[in-house]
Steps between C-alpha positions, in 0.01 A plus 500: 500500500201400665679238752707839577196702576303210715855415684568897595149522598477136674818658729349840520200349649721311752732771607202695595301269659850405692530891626171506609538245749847529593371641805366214680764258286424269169528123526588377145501091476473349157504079423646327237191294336772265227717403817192438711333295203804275456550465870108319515457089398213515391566774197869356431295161481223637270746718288646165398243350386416813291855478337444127405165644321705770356788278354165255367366739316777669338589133412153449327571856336874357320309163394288682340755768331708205391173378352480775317830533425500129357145614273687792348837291403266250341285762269837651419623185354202353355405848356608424133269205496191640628252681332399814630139404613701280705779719616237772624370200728811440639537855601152504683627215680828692609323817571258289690762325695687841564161709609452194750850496669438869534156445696638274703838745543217764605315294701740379725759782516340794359289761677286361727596171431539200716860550614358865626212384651657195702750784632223640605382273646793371688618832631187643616402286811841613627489852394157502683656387833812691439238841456340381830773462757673814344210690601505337860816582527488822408277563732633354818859605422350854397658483162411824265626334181566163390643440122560184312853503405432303222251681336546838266504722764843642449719493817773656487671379872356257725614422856533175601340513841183648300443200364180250641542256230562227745255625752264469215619198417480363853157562542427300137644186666367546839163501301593184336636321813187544639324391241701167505512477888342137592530541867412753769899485617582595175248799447593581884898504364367699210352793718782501691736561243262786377562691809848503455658824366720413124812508698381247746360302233790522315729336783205260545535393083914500595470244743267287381644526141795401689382224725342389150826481357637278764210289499573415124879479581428207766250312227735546265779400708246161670399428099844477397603262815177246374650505178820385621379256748273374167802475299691342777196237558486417075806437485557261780168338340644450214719349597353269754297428150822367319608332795167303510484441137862377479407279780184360356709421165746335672239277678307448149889365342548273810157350431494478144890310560362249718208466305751433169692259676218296661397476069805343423598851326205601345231651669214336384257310734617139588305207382485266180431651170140555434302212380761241681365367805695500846608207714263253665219639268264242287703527149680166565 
C-alpha cells in the first residue's frame, strides 16, 4: 500500500514537472549503472576476487557446521554413558561451537558485514565517477533528467536513443587510458579520440576492432606456419639422428669384428698369460 502511494505520487510529481516544461521541450537520458559496472576491468577484476572471498568463507562456515554436526552425533551416541555433569559440558561446547559459526555467519554476511562493506567499497569509486560525468553531461548536452535504469526508480518505457550508458561509459575509459598513457603520441591519440562525436568513435572502435582482428588472424595464421616448419625440421632431425646412430653402430660392429679376429676369436688383449714372460726376455 505504501509502494502504491510513493509510486502514484513519484509519477504525479513527474507528469507535472513534465507539463511544466513542455514548452521549451524535456530532455530525459537515464544510464544503466549494472551494464556500465560489468563493462569496466577493473570492477569485473575486483568482483572476482570478492567471489573467491565469498566462496572462502562460506567454506570456513560448512567446516565448521559439519563440526558441529559431528559434536552432536557423538553426544547422541555416547549419551547413555555419560553422566549428566558431563553431558551438560558437552552441550556448552555445542552451543559454544554453534553461537561462534553464527558470529562469524554475522560477521561476514550479515548487516554491515564484510561482504557489504567490500561492495562498498568496490562499487563506490565507480559510482563516484559515474555521478561525475553524468553531471557533465547533463550539462553540456542540456539534459533535464537523467535516471539509473537500474536502480528503483520505476520506469515504465525507456527509449533506446535516451540512453548515455556508453557515453558514460566512454568517458570512464578515456579516464583510464589516460591514466595508462606512457607516451605523448598516445595521450595526443587519446585527445583526439575525445573530440570525436560516439558515432565517429564508434566507426573508429569498428575499424580498429577490425584491423585488430586481422592482425591476430595473420599471427595466428604466421604461428601456425612455425609450427609446421618446427614439425617439419624434428622430424627430419630425427631422423638424421637414427641415421647417425645406425651409422656409428655399424662402425662400432666393424671394429669390434676386426678387433675379435686379430684375438684369435676372443677379444681379449694379445700377449702371454700374466705372470709368463714374453720372448727374448731374461726368464731363460
Amino acid at each position: 500500500m505504501k509502494f502504491n502511494k510513493l509510486f502514484f505520487l513519484a509519477v504525479a510529481f513527474l507528469s507535472i514537472t513534465f507539463m511544466a516544461q513542455a514548452q521549451r521541450g524535456v530532455r530525459i537520458g537515464y544510464i544503466d549503472m549494472e551494464y556500465i559496472l560489468e563493462s569496466v576491468p577493473e570492477y569485473q577484476e575486483a568482483q572476482t576476487q570478492l567471489d573467491g572471498k565469498v566462496q572462502r568463507w562460506k567454506t570456513d562456515i560448512d567446516k565448521m557446521q559439519k563440526e558441529i554436526d559431528q559434536m552432536k552425533l557423538d553426544l547422541a551416541n555416547e549419551r547413555v554413558l555419560l553422566t549428566k555433569e558431563l553431558i551438560d559440558e558437552r552441550d556448552e561446547e555445542v552451543k559454544f561451537k554453534e553461537d561462534e559459526m553464527l558470529d562469524y555467519q554475522q560477521a561476514r554476511f550479515g548487516p554491515g558485514g564484510d561482504l557489504l562493506i567490500q561492495k562498498r567499497q568496490l562499487i563506490q569509486p565507480i559510482q563516484d565517477q559515474v555521478f561525475n560525468i553524468v553531471q557533465e553531461i547533463a550539462v553540456n548536452k542540456k539534459y533535464d533528467f537523467i535516471f539509473d535504469k537500474s536502480a528503483d526508480v520505476v520506469m515504465l518505457f525507456a527509449a533506446e536513443r535516451n540512453d548515455i550508458s556508453d557515453i558514460v561509459l566512454r568517458s570512464i575509459n578515456r579516464a583510464a587510458k589516460r591514466t595508462q598513457a606512457s607516451s605523448k603520441q598516445d595521450k595526443k591519440d587519446i585527445e583526439k579520440r575525445d573530440s570525436l562525436s560516439m558515432e565517429e568513435d564508434k566507426e573508429v572502435t569498428e575499424r580498429d576492432t577490425a584491423t585488430k582482428a586481422k592482425q591476430d588472424e595473420r599471427m595466428s595464421l604466421l604461428e601456425k606456419r612455425q609450427q609446421e616448419r618446427d614439425s617439419i625440421r624434428a622430424a627430419k632431425k630425427a631422423i638424421f639422428d637414427a641415421k647417425r646412430a645406425k651409422l656409428l653402430a655399424e662402425r662400432q660392429r666393424r671394429k669390434d669384428s676386426i678387433l675379435n679376429a686379430r684375438n684369435g676369436g676372443n677379444n681379449t688383449p694379445s700377449g702371454p698369460p700374466s705372470g709368463e714372460p714374453e720372448d727374448g726376455d731374461g726368464g731363460k
